[in-house]
MMTF fields as JSON, N, C-alpha, C and O atoms, coordinates in Angstrom:
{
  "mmtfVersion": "1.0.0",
  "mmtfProducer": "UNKNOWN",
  "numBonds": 283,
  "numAtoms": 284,
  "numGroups": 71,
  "numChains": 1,
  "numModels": 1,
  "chainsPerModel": [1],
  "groupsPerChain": [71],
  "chainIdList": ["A"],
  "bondAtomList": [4, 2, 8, 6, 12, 10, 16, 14, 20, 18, 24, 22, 28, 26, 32, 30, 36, 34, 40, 38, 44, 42, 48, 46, 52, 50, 56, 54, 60, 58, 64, 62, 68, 66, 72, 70, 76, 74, 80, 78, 84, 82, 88, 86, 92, 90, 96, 94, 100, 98, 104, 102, 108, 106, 112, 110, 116, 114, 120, 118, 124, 122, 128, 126, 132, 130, 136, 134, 140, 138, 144, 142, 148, 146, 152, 150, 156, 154, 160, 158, 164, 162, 168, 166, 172, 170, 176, 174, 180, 178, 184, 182, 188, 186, 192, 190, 196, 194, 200, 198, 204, 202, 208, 206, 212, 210, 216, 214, 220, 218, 224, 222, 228, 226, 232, 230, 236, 234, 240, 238, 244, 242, 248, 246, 252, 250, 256, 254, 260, 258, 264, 262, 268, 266, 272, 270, 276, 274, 280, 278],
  "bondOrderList": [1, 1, 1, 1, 1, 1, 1, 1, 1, 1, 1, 1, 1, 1, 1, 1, 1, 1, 1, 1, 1, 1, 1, 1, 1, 1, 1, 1, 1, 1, 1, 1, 1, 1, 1, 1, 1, 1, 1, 1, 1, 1, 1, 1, 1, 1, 1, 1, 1, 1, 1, 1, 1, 1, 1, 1, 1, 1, 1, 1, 1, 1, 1, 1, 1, 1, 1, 1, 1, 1],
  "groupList": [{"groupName": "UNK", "atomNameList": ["N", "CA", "C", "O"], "elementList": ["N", "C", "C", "O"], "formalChargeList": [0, 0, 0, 0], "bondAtomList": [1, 0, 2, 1, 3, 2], "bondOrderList": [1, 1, 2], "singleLetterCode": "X", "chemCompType": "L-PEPTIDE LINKING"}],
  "groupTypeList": [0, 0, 0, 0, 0, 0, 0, 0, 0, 0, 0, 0, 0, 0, 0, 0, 0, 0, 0, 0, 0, 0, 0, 0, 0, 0, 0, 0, 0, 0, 0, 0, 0, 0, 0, 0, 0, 0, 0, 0, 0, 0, 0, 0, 0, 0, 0, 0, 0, 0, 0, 0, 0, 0, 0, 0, 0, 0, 0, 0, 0, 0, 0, 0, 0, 0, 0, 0, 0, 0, 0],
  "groupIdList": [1, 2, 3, 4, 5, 6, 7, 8, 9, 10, 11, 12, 13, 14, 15, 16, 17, 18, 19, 20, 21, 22, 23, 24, 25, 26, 27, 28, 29, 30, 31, 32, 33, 34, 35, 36, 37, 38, 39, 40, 41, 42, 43, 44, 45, 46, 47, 48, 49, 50, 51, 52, 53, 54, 55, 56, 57, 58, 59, 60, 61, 62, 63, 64, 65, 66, 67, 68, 69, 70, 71],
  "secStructList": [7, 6, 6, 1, 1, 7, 7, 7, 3, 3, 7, 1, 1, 7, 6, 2, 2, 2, 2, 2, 2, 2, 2, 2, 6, 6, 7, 1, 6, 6, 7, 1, 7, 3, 3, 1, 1, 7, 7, 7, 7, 1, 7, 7, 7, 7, 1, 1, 7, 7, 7, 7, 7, 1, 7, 6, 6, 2, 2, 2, 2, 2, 2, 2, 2, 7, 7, 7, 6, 6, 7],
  "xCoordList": [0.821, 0.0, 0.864, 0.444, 1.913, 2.403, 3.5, 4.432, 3.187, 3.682, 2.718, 2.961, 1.475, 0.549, 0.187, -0.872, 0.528, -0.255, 1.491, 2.524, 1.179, 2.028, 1.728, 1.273, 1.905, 1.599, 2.274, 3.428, 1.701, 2.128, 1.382, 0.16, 2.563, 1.871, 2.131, 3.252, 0.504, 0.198, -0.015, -0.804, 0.779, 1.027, 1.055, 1.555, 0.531, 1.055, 2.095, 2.56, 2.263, 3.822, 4.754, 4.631, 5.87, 7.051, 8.122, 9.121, 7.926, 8.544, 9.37, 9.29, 10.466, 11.435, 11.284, 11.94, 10.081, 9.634, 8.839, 8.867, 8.046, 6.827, 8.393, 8.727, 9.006, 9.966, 10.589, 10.712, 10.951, 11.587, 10.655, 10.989, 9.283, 8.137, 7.84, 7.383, 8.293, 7.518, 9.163, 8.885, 10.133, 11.565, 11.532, 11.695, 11.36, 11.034, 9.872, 10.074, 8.747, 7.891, 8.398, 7.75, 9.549, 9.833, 8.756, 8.625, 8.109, 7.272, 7.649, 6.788, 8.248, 9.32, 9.441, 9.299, 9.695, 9.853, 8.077, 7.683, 7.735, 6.407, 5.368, 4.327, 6.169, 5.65, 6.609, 7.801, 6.329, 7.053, 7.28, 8.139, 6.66, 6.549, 5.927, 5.046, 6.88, 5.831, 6.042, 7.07, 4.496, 4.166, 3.175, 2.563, 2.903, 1.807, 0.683, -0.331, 0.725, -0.104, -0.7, -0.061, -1.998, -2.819, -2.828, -3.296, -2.115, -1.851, -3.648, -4.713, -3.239, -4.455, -4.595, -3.635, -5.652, -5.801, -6.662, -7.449, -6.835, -7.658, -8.488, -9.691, -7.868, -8.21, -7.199, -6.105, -8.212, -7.256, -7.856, -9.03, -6.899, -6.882, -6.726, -6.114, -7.442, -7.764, -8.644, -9.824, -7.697, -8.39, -9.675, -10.588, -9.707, -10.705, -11.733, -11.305, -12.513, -12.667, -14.26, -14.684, -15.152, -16.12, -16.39, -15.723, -17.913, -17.413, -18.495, -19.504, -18.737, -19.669, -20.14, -19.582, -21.407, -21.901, -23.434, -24.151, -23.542, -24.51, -25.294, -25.528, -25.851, -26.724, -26.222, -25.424, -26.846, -26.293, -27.148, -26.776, -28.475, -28.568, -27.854, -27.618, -27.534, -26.838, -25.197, -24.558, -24.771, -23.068, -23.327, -22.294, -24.562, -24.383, -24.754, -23.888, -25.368, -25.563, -24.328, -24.058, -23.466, -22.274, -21.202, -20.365, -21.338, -20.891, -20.902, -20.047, -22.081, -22.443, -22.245, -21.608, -22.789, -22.068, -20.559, -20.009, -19.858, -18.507, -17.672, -17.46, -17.058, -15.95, -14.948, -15.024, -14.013, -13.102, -12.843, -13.141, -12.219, -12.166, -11.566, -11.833, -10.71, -9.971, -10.575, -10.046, -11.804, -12.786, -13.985, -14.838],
  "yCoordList": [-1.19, 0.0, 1.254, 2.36, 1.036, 2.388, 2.574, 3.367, 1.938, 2.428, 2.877, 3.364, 2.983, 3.473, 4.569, 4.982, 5.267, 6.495, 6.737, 6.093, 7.996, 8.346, 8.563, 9.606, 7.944, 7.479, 8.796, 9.113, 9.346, 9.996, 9.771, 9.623, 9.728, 9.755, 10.807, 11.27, 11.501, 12.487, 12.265, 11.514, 13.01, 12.48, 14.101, 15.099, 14.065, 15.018, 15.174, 16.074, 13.441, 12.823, 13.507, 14.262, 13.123, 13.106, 12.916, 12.202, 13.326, 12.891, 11.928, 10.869, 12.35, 11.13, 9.841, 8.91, 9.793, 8.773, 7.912, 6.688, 8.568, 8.17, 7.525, 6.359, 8.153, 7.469, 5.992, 5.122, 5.936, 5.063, 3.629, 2.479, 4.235, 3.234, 2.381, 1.241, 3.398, 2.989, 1.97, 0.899, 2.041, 1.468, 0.518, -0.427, 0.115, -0.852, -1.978, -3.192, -1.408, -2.571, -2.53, -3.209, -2.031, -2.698, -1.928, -2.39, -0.829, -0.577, 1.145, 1.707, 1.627, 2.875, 3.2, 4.393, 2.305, 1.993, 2.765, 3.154, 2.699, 2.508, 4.363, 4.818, 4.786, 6.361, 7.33, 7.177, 7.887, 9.518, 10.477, 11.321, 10.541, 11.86, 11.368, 10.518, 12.429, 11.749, 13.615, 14.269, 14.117, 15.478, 15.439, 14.416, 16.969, 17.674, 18.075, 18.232, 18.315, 19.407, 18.684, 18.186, 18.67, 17.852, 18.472, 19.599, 17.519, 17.809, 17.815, 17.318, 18.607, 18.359, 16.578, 16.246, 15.605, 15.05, 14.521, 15.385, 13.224, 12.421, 12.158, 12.419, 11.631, 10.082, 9.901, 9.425, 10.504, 10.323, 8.759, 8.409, 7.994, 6.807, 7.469, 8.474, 6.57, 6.539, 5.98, 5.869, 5.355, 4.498, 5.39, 4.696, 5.907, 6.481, 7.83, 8.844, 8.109, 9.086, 8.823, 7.705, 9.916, 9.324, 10.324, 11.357, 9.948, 10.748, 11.652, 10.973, 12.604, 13.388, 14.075, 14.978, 13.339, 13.114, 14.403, 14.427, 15.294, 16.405, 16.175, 17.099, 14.812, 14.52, 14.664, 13.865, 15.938, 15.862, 15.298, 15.558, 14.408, 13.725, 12.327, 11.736, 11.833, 10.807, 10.781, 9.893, 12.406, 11.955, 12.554, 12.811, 12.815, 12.877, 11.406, 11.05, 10.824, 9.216, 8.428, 7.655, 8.673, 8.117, 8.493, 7.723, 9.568, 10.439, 9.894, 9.943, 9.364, 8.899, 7.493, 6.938, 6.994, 5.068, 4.981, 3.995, 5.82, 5.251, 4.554, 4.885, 3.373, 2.678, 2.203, 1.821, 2.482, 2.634, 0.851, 0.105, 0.33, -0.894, -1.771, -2.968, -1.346, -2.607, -3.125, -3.958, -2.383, -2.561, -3.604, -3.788],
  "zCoordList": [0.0, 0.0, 0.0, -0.34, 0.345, 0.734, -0.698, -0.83, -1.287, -2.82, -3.284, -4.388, -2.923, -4.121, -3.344, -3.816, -2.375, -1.437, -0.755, -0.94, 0.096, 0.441, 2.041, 2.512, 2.435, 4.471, 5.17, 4.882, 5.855, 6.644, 7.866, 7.868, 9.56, 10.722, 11.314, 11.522, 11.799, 12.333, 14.005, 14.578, 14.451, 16.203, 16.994, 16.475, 18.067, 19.021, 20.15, 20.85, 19.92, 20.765, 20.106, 19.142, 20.816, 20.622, 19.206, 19.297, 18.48, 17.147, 17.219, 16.596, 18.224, 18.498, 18.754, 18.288, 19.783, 20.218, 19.29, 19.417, 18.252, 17.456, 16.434, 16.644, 15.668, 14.932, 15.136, 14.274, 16.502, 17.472, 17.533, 17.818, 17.123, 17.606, 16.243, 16.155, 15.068, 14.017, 13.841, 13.302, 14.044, 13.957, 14.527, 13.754, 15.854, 16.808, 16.013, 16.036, 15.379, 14.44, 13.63, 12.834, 12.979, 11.431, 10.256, 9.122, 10.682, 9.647, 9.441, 8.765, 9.689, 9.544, 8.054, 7.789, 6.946, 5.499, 4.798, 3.698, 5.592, 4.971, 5.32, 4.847, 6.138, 5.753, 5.565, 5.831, 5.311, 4.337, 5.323, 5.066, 6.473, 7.334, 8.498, 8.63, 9.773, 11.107, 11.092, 10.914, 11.378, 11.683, 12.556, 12.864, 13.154, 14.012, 13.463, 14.144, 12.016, 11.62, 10.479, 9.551, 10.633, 9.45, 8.333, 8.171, 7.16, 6.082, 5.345, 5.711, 4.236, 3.428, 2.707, 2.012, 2.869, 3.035, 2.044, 1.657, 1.386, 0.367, 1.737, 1.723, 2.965, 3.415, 5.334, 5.638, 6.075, 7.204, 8.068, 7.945, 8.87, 9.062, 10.93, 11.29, 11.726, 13.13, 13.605, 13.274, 14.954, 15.714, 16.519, 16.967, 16.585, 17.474, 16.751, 17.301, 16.085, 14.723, 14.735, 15.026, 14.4, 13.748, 12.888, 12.844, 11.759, 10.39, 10.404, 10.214, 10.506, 10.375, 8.998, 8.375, 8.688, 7.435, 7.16, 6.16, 8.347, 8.381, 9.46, 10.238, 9.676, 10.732, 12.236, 12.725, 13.055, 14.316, 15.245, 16.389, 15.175, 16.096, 16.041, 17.094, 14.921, 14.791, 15.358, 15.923, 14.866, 15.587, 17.08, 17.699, 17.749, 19.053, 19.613, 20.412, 19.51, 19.437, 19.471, 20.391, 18.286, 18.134, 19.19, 19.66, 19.431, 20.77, 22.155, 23.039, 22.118, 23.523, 23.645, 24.54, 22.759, 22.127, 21.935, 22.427, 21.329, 21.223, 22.033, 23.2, 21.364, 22.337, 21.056, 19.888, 22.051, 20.824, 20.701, 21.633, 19.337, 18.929, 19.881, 19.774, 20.905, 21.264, 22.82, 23.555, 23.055, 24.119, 23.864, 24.732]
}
């Protein structure tokens, strides 16, 4: 995948640390950029996110339901 897109991780950590992390899994090869500042974007990827599509009784619902995936 990461030949056909250009991966970037967006963190509010530590740069150093976030680098260190992606090095430590072996998957370091596979993005272009670790930054702060949300790039303009096709397509952002997160664990925890929901999509707000106009309807606000629905993303307050989602609001109050959310759990993030690994719960």
């Amino acid at each position: 995948m990461a030949n056909e897109f250009e991966i970037k991780l967006f963190t509010t950590r530590n740069k150093i640390l976030a680098a260190k992390w992606l090095v430590d899994n072996k998957i370091d090869k596979y993005f272009e950029d670790i930054t702060n500042t949300k790039d303009l974007a096709w397509l952002y990827v997160d664990d925890r996110c929901l999509n707000f599509d106009g309807d606000f009784e629905k993303l307050t619902y989602q609001i109050k339901t959310f759990k993030p995936y690994y719960k």
